[in-house]
N, C-alpha and C positions, 0 to 999 in steps of 0.2 A: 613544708616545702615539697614540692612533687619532683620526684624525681623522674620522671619521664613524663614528655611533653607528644600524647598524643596529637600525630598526624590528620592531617586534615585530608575528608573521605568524599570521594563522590561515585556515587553507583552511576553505572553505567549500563543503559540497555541497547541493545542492537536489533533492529528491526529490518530485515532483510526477505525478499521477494517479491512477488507480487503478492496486491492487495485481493483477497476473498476468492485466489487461486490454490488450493491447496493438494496439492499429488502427493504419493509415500514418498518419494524421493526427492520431492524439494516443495518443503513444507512452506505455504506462505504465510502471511501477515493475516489477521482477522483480529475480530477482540476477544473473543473464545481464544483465541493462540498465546496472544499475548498479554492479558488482562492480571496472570497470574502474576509474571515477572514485573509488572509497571508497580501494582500493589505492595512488593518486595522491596523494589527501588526508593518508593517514595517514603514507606517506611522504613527505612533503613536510618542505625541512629548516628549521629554525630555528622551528619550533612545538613546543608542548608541550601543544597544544590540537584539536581539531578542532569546527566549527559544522555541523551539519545540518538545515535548515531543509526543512520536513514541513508540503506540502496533499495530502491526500490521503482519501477516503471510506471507504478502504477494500478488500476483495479477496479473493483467497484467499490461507489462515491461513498455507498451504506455503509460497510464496514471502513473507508477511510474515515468518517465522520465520527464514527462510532469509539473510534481509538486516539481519533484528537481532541474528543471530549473529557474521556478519561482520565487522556494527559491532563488537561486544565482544570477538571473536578479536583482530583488527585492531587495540581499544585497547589489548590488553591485553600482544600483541607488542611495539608502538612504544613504550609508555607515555604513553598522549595520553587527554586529559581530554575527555572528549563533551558538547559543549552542542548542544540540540535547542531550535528555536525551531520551535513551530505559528502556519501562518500561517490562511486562512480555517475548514481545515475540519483534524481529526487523529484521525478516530475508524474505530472497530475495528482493520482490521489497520493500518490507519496510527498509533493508535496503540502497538498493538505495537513497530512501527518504533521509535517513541521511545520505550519502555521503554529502549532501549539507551544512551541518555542517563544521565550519571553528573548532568545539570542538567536540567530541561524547563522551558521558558518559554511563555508563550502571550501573545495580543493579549487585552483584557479580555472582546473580543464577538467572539473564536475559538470554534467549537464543538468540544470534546471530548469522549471518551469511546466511548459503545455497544460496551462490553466484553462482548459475547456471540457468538453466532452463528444465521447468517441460509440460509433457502437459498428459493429463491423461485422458480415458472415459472405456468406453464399449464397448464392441461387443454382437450383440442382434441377429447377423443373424441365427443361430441354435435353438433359439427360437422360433422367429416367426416360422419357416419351423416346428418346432413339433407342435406350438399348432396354424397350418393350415392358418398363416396370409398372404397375399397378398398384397405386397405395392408395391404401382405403383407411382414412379418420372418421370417426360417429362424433360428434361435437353437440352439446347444447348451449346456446348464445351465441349469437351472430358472430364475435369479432374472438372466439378464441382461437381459429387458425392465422391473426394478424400477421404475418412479416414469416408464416412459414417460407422456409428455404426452398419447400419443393412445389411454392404455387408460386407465378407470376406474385412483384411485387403490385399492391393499389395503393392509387397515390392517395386515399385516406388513411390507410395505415402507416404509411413515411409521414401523414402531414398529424398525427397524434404520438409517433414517435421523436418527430422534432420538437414537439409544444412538452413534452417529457425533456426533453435533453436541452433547451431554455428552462426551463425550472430552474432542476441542477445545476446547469451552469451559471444563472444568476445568485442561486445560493454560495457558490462556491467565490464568485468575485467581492459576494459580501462578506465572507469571511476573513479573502484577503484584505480587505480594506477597512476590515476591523482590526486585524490584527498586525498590519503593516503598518498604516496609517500614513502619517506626513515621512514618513522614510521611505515611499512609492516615490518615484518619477518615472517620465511618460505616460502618455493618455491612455484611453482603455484599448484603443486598436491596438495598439504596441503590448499592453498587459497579457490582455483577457483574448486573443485570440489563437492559442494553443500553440503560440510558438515556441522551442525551446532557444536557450541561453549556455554560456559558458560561465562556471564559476564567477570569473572575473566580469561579466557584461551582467550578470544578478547584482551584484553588490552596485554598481555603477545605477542598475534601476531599483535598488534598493527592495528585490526579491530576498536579497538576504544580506547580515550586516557587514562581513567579510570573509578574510581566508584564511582556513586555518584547520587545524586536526584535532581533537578531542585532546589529545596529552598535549599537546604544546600550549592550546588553551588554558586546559585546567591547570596549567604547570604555571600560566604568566597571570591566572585568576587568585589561584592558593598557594602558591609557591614550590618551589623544587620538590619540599617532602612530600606532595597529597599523592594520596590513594587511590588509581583508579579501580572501584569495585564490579568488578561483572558479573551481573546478573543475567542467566541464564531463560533465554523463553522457555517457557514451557513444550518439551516434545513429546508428552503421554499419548496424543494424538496418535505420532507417526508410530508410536512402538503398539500401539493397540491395532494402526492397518496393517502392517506387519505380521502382526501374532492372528489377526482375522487372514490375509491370505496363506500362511501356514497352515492356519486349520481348516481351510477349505480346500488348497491341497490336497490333504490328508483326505477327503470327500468320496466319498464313490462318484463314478463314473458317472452316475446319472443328474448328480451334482453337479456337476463342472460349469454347467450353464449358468450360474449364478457368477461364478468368479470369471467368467468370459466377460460378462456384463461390465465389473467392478474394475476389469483392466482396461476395459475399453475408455471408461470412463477417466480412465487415470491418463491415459493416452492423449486424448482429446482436449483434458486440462494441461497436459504438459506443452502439447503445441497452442494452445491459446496464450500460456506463459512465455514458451520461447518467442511469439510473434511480439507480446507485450516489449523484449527484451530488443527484438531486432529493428525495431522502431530507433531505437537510440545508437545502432552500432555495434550493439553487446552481444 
């Protein structure tokens, strides 16, 4: 007779920022980031579930793709059931991400959706020419200065970056309608044309199956006792750019220009993130 009646376990991983945006201070999503923890998850013993809870704006398609693969490799290895819970925000490649969800849950006043694709900069060329700048590129093949920010746009370079951005975006509607299927209503204009949705108006178009929170799910799925188990993504990344700008710090003088570089860079991804972000309100 046993006398204790192990609980019933489900790991939980959380996937939060943007997708293939990563700065030291707000580490994002990739499959490098998070490959470690999904592997942890799905091995984990005495589940026959796994929860993935998804804020996210957004990113590149590559590493979305790359991580909702995973998830479905991964389920389809161990035999484990995928519930996706969106928390504030779950659109574009976020979610992609939860296509890979065999369940997708939302809050009623989550925003979801913006199934299309986006590509966005500047034009700097009228600038530099007023305030007297001079920039000189050496390029070999014709089209590697395409959609530079500091030359007039041509419209053969917008017209082979749209024939890119139909690709993707028809990959991305065949996924949803792989993975959606007869639980889709509305036609494609209403789907697939990058509008977002409220919690409650996704479930209505069948973007996802209803409303609900990770614990009150898995509480009305395995009963009062289960286990929510949190797994941790991997952050070795952020502590190794960390311990690199410490030791470049540390640098002489004649150094510094290296670690100017690597802040700027981090600068530039942080407001590509926060535009990602202010897209939605957040």
């Amino acid at each position: 007779m046993k006398l204790f009646k192990r609980r019933p376990t489900v790991p939980v991983v959380r996937l939060s920022g943007p997708i293939g945006m990563a700065t030291p201070l707000r580490p994002g999503v990739s499959i490098a980031s998070v490959a470690g923890a999904l592997e942890r998850a799905f091995k984990a013993a005495r589940s026959n579930a796994v929860a993935i809870v998804i804020n996210s704006p957004g990113g590149s398609p590559v590493q979305s793709h790359l991580v909702y693969r995973r998830i479905r490799d991964l389920a389809s290895e161990r035999k484990r059931r995928v519930y996706v819970f969106a928390e504030d925000v779950v659109a574009s490649g976020g979610y992609m991400i939860a296509l890979a969800g065999d369940e997708i849950y939302a809050d009623a006043s989550s925003i979801v959706g913006s199934i299309g694709v986006i590509s966005a900069g500047f034009g700097f060329n009228r600038l530099i020419d007023k305030i007297g700048v001079e920039r000189r590129v050496h390029t070999s093949g014709e089209h590697k200065m395409s959609l530079d920010p500091f030359r007039p746009e041509e419209a053969d370079d917008v017209a082979r970056l749209k024939q890119i951005q139909v690709d993707v975006h028809e990959n991305f509607k065949a996924m949803v309608r792989e993975r959606r299927g007869s639980r889709l209503s509305g036609d494609d204009s209403t789907l697939f044309e990058g509008q977002i949705w409220s919690g409650q108006q996704a479930v209505e178009l069948g973007l996802v199956d209803g409303l609900g929170d990770v614990r009150s799910k898995m509480r009305e799925l395995f009963g009062e006792t289960v286990r929510l188990k949190q797994i941790a993504v991997d952050r070795s990344w952020f502590k190794r750019r960390l311990i690199g700008v410490s030791d470049m710090v540390e640098m002489r003088p004649s150094s510094h220009r290296g670690m100017s570089f690597g802040l700027a860079d981090d600068v530039v991804s942080t407001i590509e993130a926060r535009a990602l972000w202010s897209r939605f309100g957040l």
